[in-house]
C-alpha positions as a Markdown table, in Angstrom:
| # | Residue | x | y | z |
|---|---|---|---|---|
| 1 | Unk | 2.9 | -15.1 | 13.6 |
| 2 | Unk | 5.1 | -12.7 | 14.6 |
| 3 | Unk | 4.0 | -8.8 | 14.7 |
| 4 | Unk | 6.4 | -5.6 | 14.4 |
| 5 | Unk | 5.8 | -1.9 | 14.8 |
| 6 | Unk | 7.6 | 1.2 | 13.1 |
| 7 | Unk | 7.0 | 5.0 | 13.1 |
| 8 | Unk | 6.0 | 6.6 | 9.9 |
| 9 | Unk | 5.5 | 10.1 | 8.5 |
| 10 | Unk | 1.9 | 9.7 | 8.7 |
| 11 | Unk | 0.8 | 10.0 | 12.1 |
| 12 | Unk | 0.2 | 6.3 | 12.5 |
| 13 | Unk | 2.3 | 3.2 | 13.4 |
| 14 | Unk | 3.1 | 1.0 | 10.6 |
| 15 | Unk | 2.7 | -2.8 | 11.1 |
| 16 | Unk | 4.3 | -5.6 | 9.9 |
| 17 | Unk | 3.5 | -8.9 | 10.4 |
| 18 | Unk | 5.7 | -12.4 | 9.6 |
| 19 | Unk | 4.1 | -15.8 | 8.9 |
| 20 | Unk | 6.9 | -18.6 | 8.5 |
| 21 | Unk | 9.5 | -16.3 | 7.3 |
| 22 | Unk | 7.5 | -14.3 | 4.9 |
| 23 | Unk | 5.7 | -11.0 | 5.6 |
| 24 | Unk | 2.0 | -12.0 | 5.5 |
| 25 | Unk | 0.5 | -8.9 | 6.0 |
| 26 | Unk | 1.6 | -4.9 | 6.5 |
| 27 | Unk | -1.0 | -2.5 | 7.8 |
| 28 | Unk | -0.9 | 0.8 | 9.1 |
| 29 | Unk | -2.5 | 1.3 | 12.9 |
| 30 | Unk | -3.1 | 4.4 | 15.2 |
| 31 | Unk | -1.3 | 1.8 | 17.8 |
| 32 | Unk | 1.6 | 0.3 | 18.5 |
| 33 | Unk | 1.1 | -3.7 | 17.3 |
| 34 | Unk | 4.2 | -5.8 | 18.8 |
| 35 | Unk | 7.3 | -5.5 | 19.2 |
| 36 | Unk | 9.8 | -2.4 | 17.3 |
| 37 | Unk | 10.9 | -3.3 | 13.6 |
| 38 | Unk | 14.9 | -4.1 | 14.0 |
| 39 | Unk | 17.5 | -5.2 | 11.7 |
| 40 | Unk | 17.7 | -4.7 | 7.9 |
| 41 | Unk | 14.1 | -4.8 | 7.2 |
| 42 | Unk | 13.5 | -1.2 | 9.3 |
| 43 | Unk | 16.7 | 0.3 | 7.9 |
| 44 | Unk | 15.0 | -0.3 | 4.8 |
| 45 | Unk | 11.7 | 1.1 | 5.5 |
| 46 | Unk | 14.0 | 4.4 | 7.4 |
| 47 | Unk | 15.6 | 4.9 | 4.2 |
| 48 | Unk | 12.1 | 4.9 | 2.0 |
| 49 | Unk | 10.5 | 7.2 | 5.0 |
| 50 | Unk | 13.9 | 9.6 | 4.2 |
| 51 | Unk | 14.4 | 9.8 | 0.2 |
| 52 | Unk | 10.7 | 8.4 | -1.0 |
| 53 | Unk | 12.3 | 5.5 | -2.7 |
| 54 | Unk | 10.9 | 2.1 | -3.0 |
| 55 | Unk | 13.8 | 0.8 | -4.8 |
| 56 | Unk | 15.4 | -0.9 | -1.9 |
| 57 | Unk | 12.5 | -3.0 | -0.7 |
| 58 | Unk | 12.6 | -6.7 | -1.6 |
| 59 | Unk | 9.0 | -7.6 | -2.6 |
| 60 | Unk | 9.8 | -11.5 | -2.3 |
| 61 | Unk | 9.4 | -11.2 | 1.2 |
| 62 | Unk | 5.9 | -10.4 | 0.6 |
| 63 | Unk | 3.9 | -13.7 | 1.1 |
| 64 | Unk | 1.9 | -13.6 | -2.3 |
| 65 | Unk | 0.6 | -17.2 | -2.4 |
| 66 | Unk | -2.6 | -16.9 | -1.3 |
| 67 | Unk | -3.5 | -14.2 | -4.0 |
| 68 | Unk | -5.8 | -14.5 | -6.6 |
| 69 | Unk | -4.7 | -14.4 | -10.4 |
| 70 | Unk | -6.3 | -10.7 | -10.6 |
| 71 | Unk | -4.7 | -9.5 | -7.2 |
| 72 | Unk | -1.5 | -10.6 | -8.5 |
| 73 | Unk | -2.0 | -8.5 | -11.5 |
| 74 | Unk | -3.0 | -5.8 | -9.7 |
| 75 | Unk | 0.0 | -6.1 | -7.2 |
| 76 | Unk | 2.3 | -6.5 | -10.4 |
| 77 | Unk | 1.0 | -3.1 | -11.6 |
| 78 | Unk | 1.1 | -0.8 | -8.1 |
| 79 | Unk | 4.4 | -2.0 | -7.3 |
| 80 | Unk | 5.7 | -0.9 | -11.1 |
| 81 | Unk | 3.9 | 2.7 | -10.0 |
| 82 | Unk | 6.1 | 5.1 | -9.3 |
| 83 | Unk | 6.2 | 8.0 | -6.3 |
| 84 | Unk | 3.8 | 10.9 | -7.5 |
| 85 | Unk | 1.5 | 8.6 | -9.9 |
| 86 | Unk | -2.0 | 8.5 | -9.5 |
| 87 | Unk | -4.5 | 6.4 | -11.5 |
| 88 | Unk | -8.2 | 6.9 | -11.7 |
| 89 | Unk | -9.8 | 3.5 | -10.7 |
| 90 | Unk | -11.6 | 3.1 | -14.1 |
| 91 | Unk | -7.8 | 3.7 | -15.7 |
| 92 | Unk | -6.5 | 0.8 | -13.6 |
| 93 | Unk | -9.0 | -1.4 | -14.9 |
| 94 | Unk | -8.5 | -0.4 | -18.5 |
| 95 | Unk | -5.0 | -1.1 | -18.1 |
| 96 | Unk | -5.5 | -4.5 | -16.3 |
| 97 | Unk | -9.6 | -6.1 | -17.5 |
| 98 | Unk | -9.6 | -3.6 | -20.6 |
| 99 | Unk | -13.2 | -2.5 | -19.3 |
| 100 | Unk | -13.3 | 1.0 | -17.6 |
| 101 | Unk | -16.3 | -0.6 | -15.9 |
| 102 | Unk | -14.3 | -2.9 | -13.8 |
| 103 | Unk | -13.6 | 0.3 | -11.8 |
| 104 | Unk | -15.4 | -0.7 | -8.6 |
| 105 | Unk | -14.0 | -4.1 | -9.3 |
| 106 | Unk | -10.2 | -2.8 | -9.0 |
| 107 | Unk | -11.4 | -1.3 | -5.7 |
| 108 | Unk | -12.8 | -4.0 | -3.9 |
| 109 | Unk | -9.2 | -5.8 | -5.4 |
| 110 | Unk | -7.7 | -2.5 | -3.7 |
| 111 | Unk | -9.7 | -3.3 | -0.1 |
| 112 | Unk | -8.3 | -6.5 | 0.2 |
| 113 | Unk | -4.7 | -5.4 | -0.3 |
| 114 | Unk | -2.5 | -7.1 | 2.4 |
| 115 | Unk | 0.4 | -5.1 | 1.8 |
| 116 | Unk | -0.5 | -1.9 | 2.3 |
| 117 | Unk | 1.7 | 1.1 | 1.4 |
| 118 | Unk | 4.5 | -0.8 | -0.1 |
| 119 | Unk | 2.2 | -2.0 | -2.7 |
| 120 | Unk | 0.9 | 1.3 | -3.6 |
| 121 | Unk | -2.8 | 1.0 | -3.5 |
| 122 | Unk | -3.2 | 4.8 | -2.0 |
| 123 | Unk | -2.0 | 5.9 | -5.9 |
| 124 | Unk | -5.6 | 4.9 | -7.4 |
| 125 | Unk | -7.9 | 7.3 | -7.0 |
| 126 | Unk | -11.6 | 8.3 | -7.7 |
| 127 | Unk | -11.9 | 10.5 | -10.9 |
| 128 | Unk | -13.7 | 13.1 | -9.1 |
| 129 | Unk | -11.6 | 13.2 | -5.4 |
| 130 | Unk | -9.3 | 11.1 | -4.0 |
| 131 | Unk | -11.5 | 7.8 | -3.0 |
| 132 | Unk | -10.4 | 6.1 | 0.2 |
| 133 | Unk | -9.3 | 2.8 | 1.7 |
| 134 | Unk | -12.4 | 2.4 | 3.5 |
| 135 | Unk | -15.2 | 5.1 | 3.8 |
| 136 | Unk | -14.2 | 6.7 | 6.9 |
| 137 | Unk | -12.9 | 10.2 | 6.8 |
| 138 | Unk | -9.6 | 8.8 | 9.0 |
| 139 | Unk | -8.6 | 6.3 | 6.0 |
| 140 | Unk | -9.1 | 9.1 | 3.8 |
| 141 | Unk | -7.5 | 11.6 | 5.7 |
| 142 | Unk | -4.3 | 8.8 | 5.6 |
| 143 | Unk | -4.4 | 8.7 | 2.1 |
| 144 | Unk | -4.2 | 12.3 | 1.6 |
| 145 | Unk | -1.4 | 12.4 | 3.9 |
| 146 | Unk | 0.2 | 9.2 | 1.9 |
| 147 | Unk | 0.3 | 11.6 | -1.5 |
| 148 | Unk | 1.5 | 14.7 | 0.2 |
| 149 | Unk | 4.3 | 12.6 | 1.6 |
| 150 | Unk | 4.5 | 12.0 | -2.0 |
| 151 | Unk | 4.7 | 15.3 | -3.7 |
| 152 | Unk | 0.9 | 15.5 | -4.7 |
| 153 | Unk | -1.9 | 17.9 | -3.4 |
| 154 | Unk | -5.0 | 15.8 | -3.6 |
């Protein structure tokens, strides 16, 4: 496994890490975790930092195997989200299971996202605030910082 660092917008180091040629898991960290992101790969990540556009990442670098047939789905649907969408977690799970009660199913999908930020999982939100990665006010904090980057005041 090979482990890479960049700078983001959001206070915090983003990391990327490589299994056999694929990226098996991206995280965000209040430390740096490596080595610094070169080459294509952080030019690409520069220019979504710069213009908030997705467009130019390639998902099939993303390591997807070991995903489950409903975190595939929901991967299928963040990624198709688009900068300054948010979705209520009972409206993700309408979309995806057709059962608004599936809510607190999407977010324990959500927890277990490897890929965070470039498959949008900070865009579902609790009906009644913003909902968090984890329940600490730092991973909430991120996420609010995440949509303002984004052009939303949650």
């Amino acid at each position: 496994m090979s482990r890479f660092f960049i700078d983001t917008p959001f206070e915090r180091w983003l990391i990327v890490e490589f299994c056999n040629k694929k990226i098996c898991s991206i995280k965000f960290s209040s430390q740096r975790e490596g080595i610094p992101l070169t080459g294509d790969l952080k030019k690409v990540f520069e220019y979504i930092f710069l213009h908030k556009d997705f467009s130019c990442f390639d998902y099939t670098l993303l390591d997807m195997d070991l995903l489950s047939r409903n975190e595939l789905l929901l991967h299928k649907f963040l990624i198709e989200t688009k900068i300054g969408e948010v979705y209520a977690y009972s409206d993700v799970a309408t979309v995806l299971f057709k059962k608004p009660t599936y809510a607190r199913f999407v977010g324990n999908l959500l927890k277990k996202n490897r890929f965070v930020f470039v498959v949008p999982c900070h865009r579902v939100v609790a009906k009644n605030g913003i909902g968090g990665y984890t329940p600490s006010i730092e991973s909430i904090e991120l996420k609010r910082k995440i949509l303002r980057w984004e052009g939303l005041s949650i």
